[in-house]
N, C-alpha and C positions, 0 to 999 in steps of 0.2 A: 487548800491543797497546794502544795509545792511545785513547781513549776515542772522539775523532770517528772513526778510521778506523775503528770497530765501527757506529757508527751511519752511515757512507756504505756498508759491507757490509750492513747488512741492509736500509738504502733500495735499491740495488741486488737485493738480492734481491726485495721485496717486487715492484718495477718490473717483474720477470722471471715471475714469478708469478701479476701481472696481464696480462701478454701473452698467457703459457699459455691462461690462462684465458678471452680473449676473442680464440682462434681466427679464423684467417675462415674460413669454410664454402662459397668461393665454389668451385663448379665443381658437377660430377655426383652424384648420388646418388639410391639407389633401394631400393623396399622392398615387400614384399609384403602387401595386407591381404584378410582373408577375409572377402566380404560375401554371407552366408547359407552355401549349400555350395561357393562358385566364389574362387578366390585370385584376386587382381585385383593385379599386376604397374603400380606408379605411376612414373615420370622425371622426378626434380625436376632443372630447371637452375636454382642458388643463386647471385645477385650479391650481396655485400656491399662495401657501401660505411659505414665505420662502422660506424652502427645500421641502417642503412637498409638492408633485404632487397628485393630485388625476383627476377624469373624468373621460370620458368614449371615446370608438370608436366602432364606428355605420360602419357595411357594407353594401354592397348594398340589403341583402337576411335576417336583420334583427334588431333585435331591441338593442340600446343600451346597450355595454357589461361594465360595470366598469371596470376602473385600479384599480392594487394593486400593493403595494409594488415602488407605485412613489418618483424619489428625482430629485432634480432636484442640482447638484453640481458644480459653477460656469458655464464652457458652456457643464458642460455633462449633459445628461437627460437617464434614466432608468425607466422602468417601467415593468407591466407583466398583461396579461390576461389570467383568465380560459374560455376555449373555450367546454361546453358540447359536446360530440364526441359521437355520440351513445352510451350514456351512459358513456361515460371514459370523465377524465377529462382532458384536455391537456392545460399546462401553456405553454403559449408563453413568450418567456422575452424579449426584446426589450433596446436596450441603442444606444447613440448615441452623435451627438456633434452640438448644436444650433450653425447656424451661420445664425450670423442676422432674416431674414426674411425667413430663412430654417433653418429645423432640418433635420439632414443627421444621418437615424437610421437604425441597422440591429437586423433582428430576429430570434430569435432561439427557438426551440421547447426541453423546460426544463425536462419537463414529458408529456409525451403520441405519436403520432407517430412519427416517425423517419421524415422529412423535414431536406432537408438544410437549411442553414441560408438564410433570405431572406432580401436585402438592397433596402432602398427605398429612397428619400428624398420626407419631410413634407412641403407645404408651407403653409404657414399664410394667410388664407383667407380674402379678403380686403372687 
């Protein structure tokens, strides 16, 4: 085999490679996390655009919260919600690593009450 056809074969491949790998995540997914003794059931709807993440996540006690501050950067994904706290406002910030058919994210509470981090995995709703 000729030497550039070797090197437009694995420029090709590499191309293919990077696509895998920068999935788009846009649509449903959802994942359970346990905070204290009670499983709390979260509804992420994901738009990708690019980098640019935007949606929302829906709990089970209310109505559609927007993301802010979404990107999505090869297989990591970050994002942040303001959560109204009786009246305070508490950003949650969230990042993690897509693989495949999960996103494996933990969260942390940026501003407003003191939580640990809390780790969950996302699946892709079929």
């Amino acid at each position: 085999m000729h030497k550039s056809n070797l090197r437009f074969g694995a420029t090709i491949l590499l191309v293919l490679a990077s696509a895998a790998l920068a999935a788009d995540i846009t649509g449903d997914w959802s994942g359970t996390m346990a905070m204290g003794d009670n499983q709390v059931t979260l509804t992420y709807n994901f738009k990708q655009d690019g980098n640019k993440l935007t949606g929302t996540v829906t709990t089970p006690h209310g109505d559609p919260l927007p993301l802010v501050d979404g990107k999505v950067d090869g297989d990591k994904v970050s994002f942040a919600v303001n959560v109204d706290m009786n009246g305070s406002i508490a950003k949650f910030v969230s990042s993690g690593t897509i693989q495949g058919e999960e996103i494996a994210i933990t969260t942390k509470v940026e501003s407003g009450p003191d939580f640990p981090p809390i780790s969950m995995t996302l699946k892709r709703a079929k």
